[in-house]
C-alpha positions in Angstrom: 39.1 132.0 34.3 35.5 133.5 33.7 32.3 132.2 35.1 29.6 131.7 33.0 26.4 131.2 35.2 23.7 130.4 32.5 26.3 127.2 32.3 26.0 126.5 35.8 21.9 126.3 35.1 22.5 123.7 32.0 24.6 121.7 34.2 21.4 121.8 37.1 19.1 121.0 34.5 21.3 117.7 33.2 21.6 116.7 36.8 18.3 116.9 37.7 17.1 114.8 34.5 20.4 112.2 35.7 19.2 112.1 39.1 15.3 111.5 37.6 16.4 108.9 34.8 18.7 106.9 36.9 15.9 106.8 40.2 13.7 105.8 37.9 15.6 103.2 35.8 17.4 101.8 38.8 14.0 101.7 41.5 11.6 101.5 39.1 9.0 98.6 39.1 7.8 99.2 35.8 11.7 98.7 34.8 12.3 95.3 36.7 12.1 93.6 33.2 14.2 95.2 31.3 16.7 95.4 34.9 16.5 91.5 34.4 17.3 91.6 31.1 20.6 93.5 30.9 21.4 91.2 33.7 21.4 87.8 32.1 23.3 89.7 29.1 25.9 91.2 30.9 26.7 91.0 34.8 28.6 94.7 35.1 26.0 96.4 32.8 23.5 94.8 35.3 25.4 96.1 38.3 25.1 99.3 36.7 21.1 99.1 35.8 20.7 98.8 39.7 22.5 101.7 41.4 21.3 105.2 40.8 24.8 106.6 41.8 26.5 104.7 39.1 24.1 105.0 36.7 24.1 108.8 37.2 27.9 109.2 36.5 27.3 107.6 33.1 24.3 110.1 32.6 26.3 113.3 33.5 29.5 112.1 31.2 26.3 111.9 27.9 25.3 115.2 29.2 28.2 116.8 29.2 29.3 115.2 25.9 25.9 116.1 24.3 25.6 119.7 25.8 29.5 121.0 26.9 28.5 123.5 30.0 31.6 125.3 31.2 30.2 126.9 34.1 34.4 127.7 34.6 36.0 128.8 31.3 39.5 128.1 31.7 41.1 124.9 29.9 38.1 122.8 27.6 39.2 119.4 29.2 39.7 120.4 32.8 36.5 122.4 32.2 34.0 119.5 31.3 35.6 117.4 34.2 34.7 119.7 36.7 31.2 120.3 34.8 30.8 116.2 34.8 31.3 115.5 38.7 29.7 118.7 39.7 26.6 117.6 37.7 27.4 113.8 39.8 27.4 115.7 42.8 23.6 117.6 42.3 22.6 114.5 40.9 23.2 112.3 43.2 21.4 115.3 46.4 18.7 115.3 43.8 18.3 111.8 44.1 19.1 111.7 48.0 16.2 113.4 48.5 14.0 111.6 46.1 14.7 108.7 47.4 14.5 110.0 51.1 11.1 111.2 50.5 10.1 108.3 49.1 11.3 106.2 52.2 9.4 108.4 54.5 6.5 108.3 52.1 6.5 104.1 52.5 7.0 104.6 55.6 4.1 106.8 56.8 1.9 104.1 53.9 3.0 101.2 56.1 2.1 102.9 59.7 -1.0 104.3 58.2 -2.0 100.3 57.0 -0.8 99.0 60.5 -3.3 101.5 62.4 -6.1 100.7 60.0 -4.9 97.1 60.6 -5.4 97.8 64.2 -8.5 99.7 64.3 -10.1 96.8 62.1 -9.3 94.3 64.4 -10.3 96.4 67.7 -13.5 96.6 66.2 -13.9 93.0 65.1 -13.1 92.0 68.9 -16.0 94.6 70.4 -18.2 92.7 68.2 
């Protein structure tokens, strides 16, 4: 068995387009329609158009299918397994702390609104 790391950096760059592309689908606003959609057509597609960590193993089993990294060159099949969940696996970190960061982003938003909420009214009672 040989490692091949120029592989390993194709399977990062799959995950980290999975990990984008299924945040965005699945939490996206701007995607609620089309969410909608797939769920009046088809009630396991639409499970899948809402969660990021589903949707991302589909993504990494394309990318793999498309591209064929072998990061570990030892049997073709076993190979693009391993490739396919350890892209999962740095897509769904990627997305971990996408969508951490965006939780702690809403969250400072929403303290940030409620002190300007509060300042506004302490000044509207001096007056």
């Amino acid at each position: 068995m040989t490692f091949q790391p120029e592989e390993l950096s194709t399977c990062l760059v799959i995950a980290l387009a999975c990990s984008g592309i299924a945040m965005s689908f699945t939490q996206g606003s701007m995607f609620d329609p089309l969410r909608a959609w797939i769920m009046r057509q088809n009630k396991l597609l639409g499970d899948l158009a809402k969660c990021f960590f589903c949707l991302s193993h589909w993504l990494a089993f394309a990318g793999v299918a498309i591209y064929r990294p072998r990061p570990l060159q030892s049997h073709l099949l076993t190979d693009l397994v391993v490739s396919a969940f350890a892209i999962v696996t740095l897509s769904t970190l990627a997305s971990g702390l996408m969508f951490a960061s965006f939780f702690t982003a809403g969250q400072f938003h929403a303290l940030r609104e409620r002190m300007l909420q509060a300042s506004k009214a302490s000044v509207t009672e001096r007056v």
